[in-house]
MDTraj code that builds the backbone (N, CA, C; nanometers):
import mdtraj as md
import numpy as np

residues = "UNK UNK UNK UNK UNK UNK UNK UNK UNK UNK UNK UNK UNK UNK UNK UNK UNK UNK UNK UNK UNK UNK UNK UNK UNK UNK UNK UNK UNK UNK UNK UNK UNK UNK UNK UNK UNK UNK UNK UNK UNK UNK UNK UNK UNK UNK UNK UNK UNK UNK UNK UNK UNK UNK UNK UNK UNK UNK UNK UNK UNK UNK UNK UNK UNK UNK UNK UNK UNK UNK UNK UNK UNK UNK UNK UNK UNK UNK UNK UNK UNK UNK UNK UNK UNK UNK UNK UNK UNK UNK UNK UNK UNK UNK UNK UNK UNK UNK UNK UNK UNK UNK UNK UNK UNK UNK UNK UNK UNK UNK UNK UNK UNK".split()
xyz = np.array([
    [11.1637, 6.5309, 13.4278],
    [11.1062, 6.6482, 13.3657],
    [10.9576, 6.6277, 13.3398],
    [10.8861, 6.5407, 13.4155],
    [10.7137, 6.5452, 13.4210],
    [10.6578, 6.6643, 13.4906],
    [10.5034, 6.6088, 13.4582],
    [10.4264, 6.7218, 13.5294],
    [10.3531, 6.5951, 13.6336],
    [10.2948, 6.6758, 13.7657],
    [10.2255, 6.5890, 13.8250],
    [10.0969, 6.6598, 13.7878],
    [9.9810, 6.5873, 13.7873],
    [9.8705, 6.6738, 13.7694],
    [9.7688, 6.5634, 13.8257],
    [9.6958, 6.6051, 13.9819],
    [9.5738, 6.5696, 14.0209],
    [9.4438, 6.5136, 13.9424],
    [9.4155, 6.3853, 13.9457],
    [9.3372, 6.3170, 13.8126],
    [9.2387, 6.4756, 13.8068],
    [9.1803, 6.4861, 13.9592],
    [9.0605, 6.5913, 13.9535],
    [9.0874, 6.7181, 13.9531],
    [9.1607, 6.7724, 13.9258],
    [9.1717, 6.9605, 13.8579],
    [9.1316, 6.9505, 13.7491],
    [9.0637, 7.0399, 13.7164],
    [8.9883, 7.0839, 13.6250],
    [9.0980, 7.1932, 13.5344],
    [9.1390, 7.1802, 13.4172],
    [9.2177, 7.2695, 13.3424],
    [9.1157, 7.2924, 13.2296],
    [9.1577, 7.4700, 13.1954],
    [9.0663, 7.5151, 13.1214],
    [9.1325, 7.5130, 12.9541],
    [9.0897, 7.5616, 12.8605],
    [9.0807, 7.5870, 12.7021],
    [9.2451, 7.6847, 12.6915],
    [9.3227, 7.6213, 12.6165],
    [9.4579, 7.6530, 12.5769],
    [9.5516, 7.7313, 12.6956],
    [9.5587, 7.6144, 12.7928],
    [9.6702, 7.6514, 12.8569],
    [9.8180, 7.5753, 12.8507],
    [9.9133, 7.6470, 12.9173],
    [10.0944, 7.5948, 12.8657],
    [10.0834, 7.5733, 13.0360],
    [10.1730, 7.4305, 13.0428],
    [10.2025, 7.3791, 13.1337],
    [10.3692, 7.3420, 13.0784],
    [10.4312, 7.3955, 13.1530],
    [10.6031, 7.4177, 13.1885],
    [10.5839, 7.2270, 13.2325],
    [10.7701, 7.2364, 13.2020],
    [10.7849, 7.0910, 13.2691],
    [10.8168, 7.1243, 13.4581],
    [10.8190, 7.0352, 13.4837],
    [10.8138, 6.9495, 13.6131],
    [10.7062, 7.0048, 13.7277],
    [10.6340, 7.0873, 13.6479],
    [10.4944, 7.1452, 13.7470],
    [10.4235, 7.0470, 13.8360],
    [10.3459, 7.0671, 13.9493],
    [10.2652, 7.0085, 14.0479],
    [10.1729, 7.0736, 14.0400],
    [10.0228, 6.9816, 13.9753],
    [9.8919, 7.0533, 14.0121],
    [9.7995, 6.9777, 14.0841],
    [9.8323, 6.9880, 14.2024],
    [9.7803, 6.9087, 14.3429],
    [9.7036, 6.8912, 14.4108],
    [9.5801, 6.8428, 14.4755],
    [9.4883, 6.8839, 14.5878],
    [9.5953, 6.8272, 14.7249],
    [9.4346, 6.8592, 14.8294],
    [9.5270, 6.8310, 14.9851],
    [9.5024, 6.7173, 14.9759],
    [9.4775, 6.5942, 14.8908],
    [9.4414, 6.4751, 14.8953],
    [9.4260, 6.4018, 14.7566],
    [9.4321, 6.2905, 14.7549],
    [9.4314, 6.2896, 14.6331],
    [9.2751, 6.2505, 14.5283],
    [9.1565, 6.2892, 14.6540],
    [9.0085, 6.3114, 14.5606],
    [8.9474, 6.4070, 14.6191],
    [9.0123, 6.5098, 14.6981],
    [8.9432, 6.6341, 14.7066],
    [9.0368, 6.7505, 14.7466],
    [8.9617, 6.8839, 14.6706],
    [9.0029, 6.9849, 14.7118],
    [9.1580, 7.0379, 14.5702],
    [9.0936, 6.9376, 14.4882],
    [9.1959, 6.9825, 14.3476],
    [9.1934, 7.1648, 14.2895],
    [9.3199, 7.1770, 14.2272],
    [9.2707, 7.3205, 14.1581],
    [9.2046, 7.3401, 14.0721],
    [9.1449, 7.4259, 14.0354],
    [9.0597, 7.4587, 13.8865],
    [9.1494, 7.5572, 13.8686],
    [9.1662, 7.5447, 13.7061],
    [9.2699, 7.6344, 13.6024],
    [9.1754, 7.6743, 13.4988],
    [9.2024, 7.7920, 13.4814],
    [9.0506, 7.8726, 13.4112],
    [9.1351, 7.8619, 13.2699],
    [9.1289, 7.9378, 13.1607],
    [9.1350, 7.9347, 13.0019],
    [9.2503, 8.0059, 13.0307],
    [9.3614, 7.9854, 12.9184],
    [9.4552, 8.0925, 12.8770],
    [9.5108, 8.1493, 13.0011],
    [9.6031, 8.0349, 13.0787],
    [9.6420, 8.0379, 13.1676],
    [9.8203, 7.9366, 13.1298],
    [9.9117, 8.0414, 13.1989],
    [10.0327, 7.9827, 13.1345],
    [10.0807, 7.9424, 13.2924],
    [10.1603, 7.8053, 13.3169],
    [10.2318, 7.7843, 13.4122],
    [10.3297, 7.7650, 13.4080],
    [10.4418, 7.8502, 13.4315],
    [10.5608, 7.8293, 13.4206],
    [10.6429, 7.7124, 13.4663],
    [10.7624, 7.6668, 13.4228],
    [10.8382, 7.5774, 13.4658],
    [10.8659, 7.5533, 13.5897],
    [10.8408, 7.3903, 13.6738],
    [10.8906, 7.4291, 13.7903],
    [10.7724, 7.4753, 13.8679],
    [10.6729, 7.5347, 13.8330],
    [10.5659, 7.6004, 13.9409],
    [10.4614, 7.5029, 14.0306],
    [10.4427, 7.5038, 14.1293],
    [10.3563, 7.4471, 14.2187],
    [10.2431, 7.4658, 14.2444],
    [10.1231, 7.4222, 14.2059],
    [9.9771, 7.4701, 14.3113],
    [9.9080, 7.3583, 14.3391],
    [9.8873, 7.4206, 14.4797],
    [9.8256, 7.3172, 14.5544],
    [9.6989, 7.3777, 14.6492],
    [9.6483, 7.2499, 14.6540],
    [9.5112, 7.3143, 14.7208],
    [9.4012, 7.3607, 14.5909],
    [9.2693, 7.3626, 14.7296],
    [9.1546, 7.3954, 14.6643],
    [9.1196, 7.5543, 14.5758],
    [9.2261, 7.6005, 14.4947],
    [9.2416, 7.7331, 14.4733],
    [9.1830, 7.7587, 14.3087],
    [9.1850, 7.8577, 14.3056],
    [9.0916, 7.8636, 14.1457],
    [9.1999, 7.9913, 14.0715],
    [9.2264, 7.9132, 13.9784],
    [9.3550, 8.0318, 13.8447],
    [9.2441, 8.1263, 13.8280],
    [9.2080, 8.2079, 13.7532],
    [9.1362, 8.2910, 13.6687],
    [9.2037, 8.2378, 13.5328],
    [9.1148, 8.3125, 13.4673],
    [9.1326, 8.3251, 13.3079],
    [9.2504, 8.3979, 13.2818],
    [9.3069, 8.4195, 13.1915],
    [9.4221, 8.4914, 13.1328],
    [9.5555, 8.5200, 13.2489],
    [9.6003, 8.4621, 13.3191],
    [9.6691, 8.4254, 13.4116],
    [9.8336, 8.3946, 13.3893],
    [9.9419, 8.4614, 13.4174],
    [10.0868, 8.4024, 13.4398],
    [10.1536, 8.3650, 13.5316],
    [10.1712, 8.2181, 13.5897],
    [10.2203, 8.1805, 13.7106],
    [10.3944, 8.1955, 13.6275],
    [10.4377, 8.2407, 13.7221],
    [10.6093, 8.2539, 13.6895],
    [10.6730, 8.0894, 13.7387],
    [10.7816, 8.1086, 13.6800],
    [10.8775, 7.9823, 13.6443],
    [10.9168, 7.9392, 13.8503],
    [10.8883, 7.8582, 13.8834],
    [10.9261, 7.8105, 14.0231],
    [10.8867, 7.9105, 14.1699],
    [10.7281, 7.9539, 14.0891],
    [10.6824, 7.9597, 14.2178],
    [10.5738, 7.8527, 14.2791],
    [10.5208, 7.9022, 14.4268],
    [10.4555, 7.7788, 14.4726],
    [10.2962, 7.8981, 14.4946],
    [10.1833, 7.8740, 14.4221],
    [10.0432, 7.9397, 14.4316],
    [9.9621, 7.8169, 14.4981],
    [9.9168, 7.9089, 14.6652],
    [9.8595, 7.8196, 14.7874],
    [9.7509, 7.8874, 14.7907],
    [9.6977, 7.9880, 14.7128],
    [9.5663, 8.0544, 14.7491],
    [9.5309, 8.1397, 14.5601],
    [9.4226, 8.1610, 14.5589],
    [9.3387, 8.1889, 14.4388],
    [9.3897, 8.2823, 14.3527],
    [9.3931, 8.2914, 14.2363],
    [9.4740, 8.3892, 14.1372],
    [9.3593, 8.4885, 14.0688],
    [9.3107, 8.6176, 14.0945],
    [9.2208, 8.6524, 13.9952],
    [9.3018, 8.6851, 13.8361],
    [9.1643, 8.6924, 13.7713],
    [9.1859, 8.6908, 13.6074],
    [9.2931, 8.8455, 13.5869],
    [9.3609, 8.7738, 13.4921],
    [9.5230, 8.9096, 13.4355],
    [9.5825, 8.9169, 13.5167],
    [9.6326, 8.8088, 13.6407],
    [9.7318, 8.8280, 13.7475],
    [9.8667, 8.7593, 13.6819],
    [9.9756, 8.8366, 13.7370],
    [10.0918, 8.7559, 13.6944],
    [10.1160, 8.7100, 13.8146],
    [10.1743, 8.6550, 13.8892],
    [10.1980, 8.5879, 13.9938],
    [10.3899, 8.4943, 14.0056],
    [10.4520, 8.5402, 14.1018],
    [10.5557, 8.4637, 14.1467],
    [10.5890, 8.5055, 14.2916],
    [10.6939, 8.3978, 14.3066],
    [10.7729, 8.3508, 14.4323],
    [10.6980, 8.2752, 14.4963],
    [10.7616, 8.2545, 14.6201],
    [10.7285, 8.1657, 14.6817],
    [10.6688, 8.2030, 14.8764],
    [10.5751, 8.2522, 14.8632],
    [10.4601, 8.1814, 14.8223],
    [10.4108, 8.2872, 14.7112],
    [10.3110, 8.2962, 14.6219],
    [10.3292, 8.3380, 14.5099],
    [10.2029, 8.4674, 14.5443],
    [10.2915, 8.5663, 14.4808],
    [10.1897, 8.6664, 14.4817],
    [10.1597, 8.7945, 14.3396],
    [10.0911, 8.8657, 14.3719],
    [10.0440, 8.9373, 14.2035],
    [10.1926, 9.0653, 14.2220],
    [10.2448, 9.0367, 14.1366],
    [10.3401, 9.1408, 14.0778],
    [10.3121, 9.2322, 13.9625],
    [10.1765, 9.1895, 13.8752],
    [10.1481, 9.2684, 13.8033],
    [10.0173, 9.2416, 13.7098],
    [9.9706, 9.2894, 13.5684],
    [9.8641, 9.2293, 13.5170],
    [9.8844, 9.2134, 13.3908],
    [9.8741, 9.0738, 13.3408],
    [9.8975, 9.0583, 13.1994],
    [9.7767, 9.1682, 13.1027],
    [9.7254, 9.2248, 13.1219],
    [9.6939, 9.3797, 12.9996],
    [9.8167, 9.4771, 12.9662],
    [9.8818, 9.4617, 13.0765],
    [9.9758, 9.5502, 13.0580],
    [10.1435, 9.5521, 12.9891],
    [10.1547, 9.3508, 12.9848],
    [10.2342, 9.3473, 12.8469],
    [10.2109, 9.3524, 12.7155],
    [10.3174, 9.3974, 12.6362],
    [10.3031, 9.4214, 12.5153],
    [10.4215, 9.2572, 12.4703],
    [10.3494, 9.1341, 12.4869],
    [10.3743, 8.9915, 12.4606],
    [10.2870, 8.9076, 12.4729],
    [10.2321, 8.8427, 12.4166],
    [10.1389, 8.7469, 12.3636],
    [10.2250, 8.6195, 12.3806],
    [10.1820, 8.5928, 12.5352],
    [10.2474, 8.3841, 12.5155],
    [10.1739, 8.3171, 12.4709],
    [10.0684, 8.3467, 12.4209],
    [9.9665, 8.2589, 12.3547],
    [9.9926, 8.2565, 12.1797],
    [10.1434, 8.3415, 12.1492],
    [10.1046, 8.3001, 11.9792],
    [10.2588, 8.2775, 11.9781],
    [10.3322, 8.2704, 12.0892],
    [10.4518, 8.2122, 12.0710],
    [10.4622, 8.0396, 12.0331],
    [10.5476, 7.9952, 12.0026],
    [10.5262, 7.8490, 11.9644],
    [10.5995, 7.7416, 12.0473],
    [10.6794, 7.7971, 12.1705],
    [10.7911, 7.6833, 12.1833],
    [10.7835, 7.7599, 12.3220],
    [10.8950, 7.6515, 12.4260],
    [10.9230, 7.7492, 12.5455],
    [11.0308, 7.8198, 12.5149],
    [11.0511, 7.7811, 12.4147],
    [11.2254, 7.8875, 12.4201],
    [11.2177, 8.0331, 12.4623],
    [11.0830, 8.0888, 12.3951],
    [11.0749, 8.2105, 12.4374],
    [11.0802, 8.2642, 12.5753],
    [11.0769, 8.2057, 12.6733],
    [11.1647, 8.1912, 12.7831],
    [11.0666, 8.3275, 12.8350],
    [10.9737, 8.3615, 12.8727],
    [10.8508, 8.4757, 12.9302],
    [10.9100, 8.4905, 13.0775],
    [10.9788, 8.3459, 13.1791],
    [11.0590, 8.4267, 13.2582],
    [11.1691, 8.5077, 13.2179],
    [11.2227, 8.5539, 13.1324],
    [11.3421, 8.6060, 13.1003],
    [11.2868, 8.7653, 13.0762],
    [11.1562, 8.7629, 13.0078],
    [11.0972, 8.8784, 12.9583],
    [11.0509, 8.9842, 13.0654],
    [10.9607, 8.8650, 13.1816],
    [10.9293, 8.9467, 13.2496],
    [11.0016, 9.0100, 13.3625],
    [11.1639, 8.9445, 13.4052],
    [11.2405, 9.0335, 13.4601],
    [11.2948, 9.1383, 13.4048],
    [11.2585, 9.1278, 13.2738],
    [11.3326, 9.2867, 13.2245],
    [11.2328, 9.3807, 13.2193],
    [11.0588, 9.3655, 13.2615],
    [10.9618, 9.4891, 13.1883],
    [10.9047, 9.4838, 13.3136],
    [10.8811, 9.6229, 13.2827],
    [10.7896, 9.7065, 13.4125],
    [10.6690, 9.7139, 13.4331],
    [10.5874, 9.5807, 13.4794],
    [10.4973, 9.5537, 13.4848],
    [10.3790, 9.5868, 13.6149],
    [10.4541, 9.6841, 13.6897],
    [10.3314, 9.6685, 13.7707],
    [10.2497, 9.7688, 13.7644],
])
top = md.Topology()
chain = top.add_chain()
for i, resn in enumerate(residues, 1):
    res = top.add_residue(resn, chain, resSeq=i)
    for name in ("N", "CA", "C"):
        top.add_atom(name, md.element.get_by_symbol(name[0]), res)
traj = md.Trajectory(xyz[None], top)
């Protein structure tokens, strides 16, 4: 139940990293991700490559993100793509306290796109 995380990605100011995540380059001293602020990664999720999160960002629980996320994207599957924009929930994972709250569970029930 670790995370792998590339010495060189750059992670930004209060983000949630899920267990057994991969944050990878194509090597292991170049081409790492940058993870912008207030960026949640779900359990299970993968990114790899030279790709850049945005700010305010939801990678869903066991997807794999191979290319760039802009800012308020929610993002899943595999390979991972925008399903919707975090402005448009009415949930704050940033003042929840635990994973229990389980945000994959939430966001299959709300109509987010």
């Amino acid at each position: 139940m670790g995370v792998l995380i590339n010495p060189h990605v750059s992670i930004g100011e209060n983000t949630k990293i899920g267990n057994n995540c991969s944050i990878v380059g194509q090597g292991p001293y170049k081409n790492a991700p940058i993870i912008g602020n207030h960026v949640y990664i779900g359990p299970g999720a993968v990114i790899q490559g030279p790709v850049v999160i945005d700010d305010n960002v939801i990678i869903a629980p066991n997807c794999v993100v191979t290319k760039s996320v802009p800012q308020y994207a929610i993002v899943a599957g595999v390979p991972a793509k925008i399903i919707g924009d975090v402005r448009k929930l009415d949930y704050d994972i940033f003042k929840n306290e635990s994973w229990n709250d389980n945000i994959h569970l939430y966001l299959e029930n709300q109509e987010i796109h």
